[in-house]
N, C-alpha and C positions, 0 to 999 in steps of 0.2 A: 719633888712632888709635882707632880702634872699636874699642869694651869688647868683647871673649868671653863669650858666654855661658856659663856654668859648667852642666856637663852633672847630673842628678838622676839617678842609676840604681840603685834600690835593691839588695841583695842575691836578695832574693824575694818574687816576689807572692803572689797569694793561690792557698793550696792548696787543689786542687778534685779530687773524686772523683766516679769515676763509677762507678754500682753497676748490673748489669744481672743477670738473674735471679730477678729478685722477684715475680714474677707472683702476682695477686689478693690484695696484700700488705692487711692490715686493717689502716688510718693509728692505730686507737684502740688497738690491745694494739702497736702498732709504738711509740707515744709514750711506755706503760706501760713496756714492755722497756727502752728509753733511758732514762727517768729510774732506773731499776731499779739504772743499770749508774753512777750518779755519786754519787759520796761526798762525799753533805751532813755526815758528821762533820768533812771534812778541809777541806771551803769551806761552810759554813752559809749557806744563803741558798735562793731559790725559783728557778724556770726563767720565764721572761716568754716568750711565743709572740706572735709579731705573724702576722696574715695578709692577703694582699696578693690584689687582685683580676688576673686576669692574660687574654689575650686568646685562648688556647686551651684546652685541656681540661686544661691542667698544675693542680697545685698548690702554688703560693709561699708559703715563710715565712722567717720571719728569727727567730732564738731567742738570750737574754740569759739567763747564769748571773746573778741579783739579786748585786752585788757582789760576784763574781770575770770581769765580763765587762768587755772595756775595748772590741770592734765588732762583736762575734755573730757568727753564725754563719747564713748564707742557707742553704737547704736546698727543692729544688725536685722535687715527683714527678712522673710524666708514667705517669699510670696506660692501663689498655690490652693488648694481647693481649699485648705486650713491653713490660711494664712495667719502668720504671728510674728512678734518682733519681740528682739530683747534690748533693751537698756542696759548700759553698766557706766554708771559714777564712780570717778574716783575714789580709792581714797584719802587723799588729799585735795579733793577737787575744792573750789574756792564757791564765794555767792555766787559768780557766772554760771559755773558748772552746775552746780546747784539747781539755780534758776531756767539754766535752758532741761535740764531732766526733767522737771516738773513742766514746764511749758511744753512740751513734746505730752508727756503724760495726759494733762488738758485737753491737747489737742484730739491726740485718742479720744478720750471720753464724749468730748464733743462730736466728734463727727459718728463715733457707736458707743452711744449710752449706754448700750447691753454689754460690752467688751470687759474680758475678765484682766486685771491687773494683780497678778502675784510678786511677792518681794521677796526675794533670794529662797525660792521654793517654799514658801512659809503658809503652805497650803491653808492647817489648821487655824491661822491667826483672820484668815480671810481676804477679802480684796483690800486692796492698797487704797485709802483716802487721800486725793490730791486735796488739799487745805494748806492752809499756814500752819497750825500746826505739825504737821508732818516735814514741812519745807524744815522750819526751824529744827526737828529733829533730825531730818540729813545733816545739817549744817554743823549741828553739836556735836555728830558722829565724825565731822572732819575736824573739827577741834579739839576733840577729844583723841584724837590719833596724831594732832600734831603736838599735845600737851602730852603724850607718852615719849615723843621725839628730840623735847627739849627737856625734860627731867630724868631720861631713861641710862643713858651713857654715864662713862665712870670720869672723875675729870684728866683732859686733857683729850679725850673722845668726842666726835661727832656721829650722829646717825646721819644719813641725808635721803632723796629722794627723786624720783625721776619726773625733770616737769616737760613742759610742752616744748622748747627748742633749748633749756639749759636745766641740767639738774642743782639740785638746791642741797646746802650743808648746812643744817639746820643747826642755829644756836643753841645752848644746855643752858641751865643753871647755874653752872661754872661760872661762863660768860659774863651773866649778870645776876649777881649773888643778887642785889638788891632788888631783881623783882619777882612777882610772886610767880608761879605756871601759867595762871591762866592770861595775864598777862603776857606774859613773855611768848608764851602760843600764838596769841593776839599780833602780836611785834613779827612772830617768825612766819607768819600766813603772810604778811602784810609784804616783809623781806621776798616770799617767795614769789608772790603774784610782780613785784618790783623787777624782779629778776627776769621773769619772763619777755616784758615788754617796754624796758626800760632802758635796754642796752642794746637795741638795733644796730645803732650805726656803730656797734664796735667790732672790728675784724676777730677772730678768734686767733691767739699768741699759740704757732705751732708747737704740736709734742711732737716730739724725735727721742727715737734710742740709739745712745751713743756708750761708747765704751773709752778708758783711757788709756793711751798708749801701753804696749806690752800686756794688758789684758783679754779675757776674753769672755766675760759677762758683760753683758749692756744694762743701762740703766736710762727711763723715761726723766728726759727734761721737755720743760717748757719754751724757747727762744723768746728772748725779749731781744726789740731793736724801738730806736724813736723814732720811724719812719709814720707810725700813725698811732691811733687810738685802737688798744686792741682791750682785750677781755682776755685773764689767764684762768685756766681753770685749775682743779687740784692738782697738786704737782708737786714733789718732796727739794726736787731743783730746779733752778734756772739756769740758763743760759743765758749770760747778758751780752749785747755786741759793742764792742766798743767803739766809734766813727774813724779808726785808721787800720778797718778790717783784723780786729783782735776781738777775744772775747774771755769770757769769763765762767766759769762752773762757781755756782753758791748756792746754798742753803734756801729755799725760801721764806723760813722763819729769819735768817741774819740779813734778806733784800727788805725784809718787808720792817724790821725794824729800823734800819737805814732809811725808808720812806715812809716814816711814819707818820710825821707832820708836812709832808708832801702835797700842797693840795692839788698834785696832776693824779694822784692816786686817791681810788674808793673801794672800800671794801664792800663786797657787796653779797656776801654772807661770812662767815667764820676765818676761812680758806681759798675764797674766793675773791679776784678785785680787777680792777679794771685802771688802766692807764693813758692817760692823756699827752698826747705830744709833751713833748719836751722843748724849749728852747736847748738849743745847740750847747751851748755852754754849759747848762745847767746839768745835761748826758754826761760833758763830759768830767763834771767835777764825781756826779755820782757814780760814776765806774770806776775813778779813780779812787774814791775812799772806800769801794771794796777790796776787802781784804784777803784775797783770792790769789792763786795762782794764775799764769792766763794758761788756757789749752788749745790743743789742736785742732783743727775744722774738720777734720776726716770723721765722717761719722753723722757730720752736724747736719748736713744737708745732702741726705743719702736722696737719690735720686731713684727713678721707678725704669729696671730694661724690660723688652719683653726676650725672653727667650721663647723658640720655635725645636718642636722635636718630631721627628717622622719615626716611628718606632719600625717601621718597612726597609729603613735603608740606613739608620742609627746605626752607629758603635754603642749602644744603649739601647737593647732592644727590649722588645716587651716583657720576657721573661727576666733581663735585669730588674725593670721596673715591677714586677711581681715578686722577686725574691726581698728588693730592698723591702717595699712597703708588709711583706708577711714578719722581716729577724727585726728590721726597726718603723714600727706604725707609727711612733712619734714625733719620726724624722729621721733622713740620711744625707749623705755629702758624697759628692763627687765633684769633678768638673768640667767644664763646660765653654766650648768654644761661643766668642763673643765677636761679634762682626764690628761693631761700632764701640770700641774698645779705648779710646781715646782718652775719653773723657772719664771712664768707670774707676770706682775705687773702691775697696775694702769698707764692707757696711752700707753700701748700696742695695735694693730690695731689688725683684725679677717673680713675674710671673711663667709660668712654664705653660706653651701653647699647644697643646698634641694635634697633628695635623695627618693627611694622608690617610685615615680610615673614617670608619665611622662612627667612632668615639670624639671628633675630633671637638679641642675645645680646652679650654684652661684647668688643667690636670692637677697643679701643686705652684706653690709660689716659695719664694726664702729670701735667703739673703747671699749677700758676695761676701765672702772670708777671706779672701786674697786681691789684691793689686794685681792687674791682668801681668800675665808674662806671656813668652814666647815660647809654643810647643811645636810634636811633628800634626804632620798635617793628620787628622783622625781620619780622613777618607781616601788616604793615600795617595792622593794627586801632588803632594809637593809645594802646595800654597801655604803661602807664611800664613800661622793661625797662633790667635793669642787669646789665652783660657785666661777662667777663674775660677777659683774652688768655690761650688756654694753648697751652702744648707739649706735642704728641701724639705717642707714640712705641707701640714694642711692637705695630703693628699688625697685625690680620690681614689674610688677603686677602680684596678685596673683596667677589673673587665666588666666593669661598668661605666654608668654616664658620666661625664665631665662635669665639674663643679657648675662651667659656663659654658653654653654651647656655643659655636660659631655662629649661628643665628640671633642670640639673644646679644651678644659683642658687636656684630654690625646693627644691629637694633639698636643700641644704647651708645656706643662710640663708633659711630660712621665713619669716623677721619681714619680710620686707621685700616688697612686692605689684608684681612683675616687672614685668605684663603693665600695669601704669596707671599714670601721677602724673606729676609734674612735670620739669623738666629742673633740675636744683641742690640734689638731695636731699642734705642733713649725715646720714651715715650714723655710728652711734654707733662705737665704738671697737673691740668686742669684732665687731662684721658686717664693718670697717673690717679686721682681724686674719687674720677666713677667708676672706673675699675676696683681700689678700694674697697670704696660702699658697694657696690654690686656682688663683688664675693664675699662679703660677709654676708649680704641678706641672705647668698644660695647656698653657704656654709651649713647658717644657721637655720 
């Protein structure tokens, strides 16, 4: 019989206002009048303003109450002869979020008393009334969505949620049979907003995909070492290190009941926990009563090369790279000479650089499948050249723009000299990090 999929339909999304009226609105006494209107005696903490670059004459932000914010608050203006602005509250936004939508809303009203305020297009119902009453109804509406979160899943299940710098795994009723929803909603608001601003100074415990010897699927772990106080997020394994460079693969459910009366360990939602140095002995008793196999490092700390490709003068030329990406758009393998070969291994990642036209720019990334070895020289000069077979995915197209342009690459990592150098550059860890994040944003 085919499983049903179990349907997700929260109570309410996110509450979004639309203010029109506002004509020649000054943004700098508009920001003054909003903080004017939130009481820092009742939440202590500061306003954090992010601002976001956008592709018309709008202006984008997104605003965090400093610990009373659990997902901000986006707030977009679109200045102009009909000048107007939109609001969007989470939803799960917390009292901060809350309170600065409504403080913004005030602020409106104050500065053009005439300014029209609609809530999620709800034309017929009329203008929006900033009151307490209305406050306290956003508020329920994020209660009410986080009491569908902790009652909704089947047991053994979590819903969770995306917050401001850590997403959240919201407790069920499972968890705690003993208390009622609306409590327990109460406890999981309270877990979420904790989460947020609670756990600053913990490093994040890295996720790596590693495979075990003779296979060739990879599976995400997490690295646990006692070098600091880190934060693990979801994660089905670990990887523990043992202090005479050995390590371990285990279950996170058999680590975690191992450290359960731990007090260097906190759970800090469902699935989520955070760990506190260790004294040296105490590491190394708990690696020792793991009841694991140990495994191999290969994998464990794949490292980031940049590969470079001139499709003008390549054994790889553009119509290869047209053919692969039309029979396989998911992904293809070949391989590829590596300059700085040394150090590279099997399950190491590579960005792929297209240079020499005008496309030029980070084309596709993968991974290394092979241990470098020694081949003929692919440009037939006779120099020792040592390849590695990789899988290339994430492609662009061909005859189109580059994921990343050479431009936007010396804009965001300068260290690194685009336009020249080798193909197998070991790019250090921190170029390695913005790289990452920067192709996913242009990905996505």
């Amino acid at each position: 019989m085919e499983e049903k999929k179990r349907e997700f339909n929260i109570p309410y999304r996110e509450s979004v206002f639309h203010i029109a009226g506002i004509d020649g609105l000054d943004l700098d006494k508009f920001w003054e009048e909003s903080f004017s209107h939130c009481n820092f005696e009742e939440l202590p903490g500061s306003i954090i303003t992010m601002v976001f670059d956008t592709d018309d004459e709008s202006q984008h932000y997104r605003l965090y109450w400093k610990g009373a914010s659990t997902q901000g608050v986006e707030l977009t203006y679109y200045p102009g002869e009909k000048a107007h602005m939109h609001i969007e509250l989470s939803w799960l936004g917390c009292i901060g979020d809350v309170q600065l939508t409504c403080a913004f809303l005030q602020a409106l009203k104050d500065m053009y008393p005439k300014c029209d305020i609609v809530y999620n297009d709800d034309i017929d119902k009329g203008a929006f009334v900033v009151c307490e009453e209305n406050f306290n109804a956003l508020m329920d509406m994020r209660m009410k969505n986080m009491e569908y979160l902790v009652s909704s899943p089947a047991q053994g299940e979590h819903c969770g949620a995306k917050g401001i710098f850590r997403n959240f795994i919201a407790p069920s009723k499972w968890d705690y049979p003993e208390m009622n929803i609306e409590d327990l909603a109460m406890k999981a608001m309270g877990m979420f907003l904790d989460l947020q601003w609670s756990y600053e100074e913990y490093e994040d415990a890295p996720m790596r995909e590693v495979r075990k010897e003779g296979e060739t699927d990879t599976y995400p772990v997490c690295l646990l070492n006692n070098s600091k106080d880190v934060f693990a997020e979801v994660c089905q394994r670990l990887v523990i290190f043992g202090n005479n460079n050995t390590f371990k693969d285990v279950p996170t459910v058999e680590f975690l009941d191992k450290v359960s009366e731990n007090p260097h360990l906190t759970m800090v939602d469902p699935l989520q926990f955070v760990l506190k140095r260790m004294p040296d002995d105490e590491w190394d008793k708990l690696y020792e009563s793991l009841e694991c196999e140990e495994i191999s490092t290969k994998g464990v700390f794949p490292k980031t090369y940049l590969l470079r490709w001139n499709p003008t003068i390549s054994s790889f030329t553009l119509k290869n790279f047209r053919d692969a990406t039309t029979k396989y758009p998911d992904g293809f393998g070949m391989n590829w000479s590596v300059y700085e070969w040394e150090k590279a291994e099997e399950g190491d990642y590579f960005y792929m650089l297209r240079t020499g036209d005008d496309k030029a720019g980070i084309v596709f990334r993968g991974r290394f499948m092979s241990d470098p070895y020694e081949g003929d020289d692919w440009a037939g000069k006779g120099k020792k050249r040592y390849y590695v077979d990789i899988n290339c995915y994430d492609a662009s197209k061909p005859d189109g723009a580059s994921h990343i342009t050479i431009e936007e690459l010396e804009k965001f990592i300068p260290d690194i000299d685009w336009r020249k150098g080798h193909s197998g550059e070991l790019l250090s860890d921190d170029d390695a990090n913005v790289l990452n994040k920067l192709f996913e944003e242009k990905k996505n």
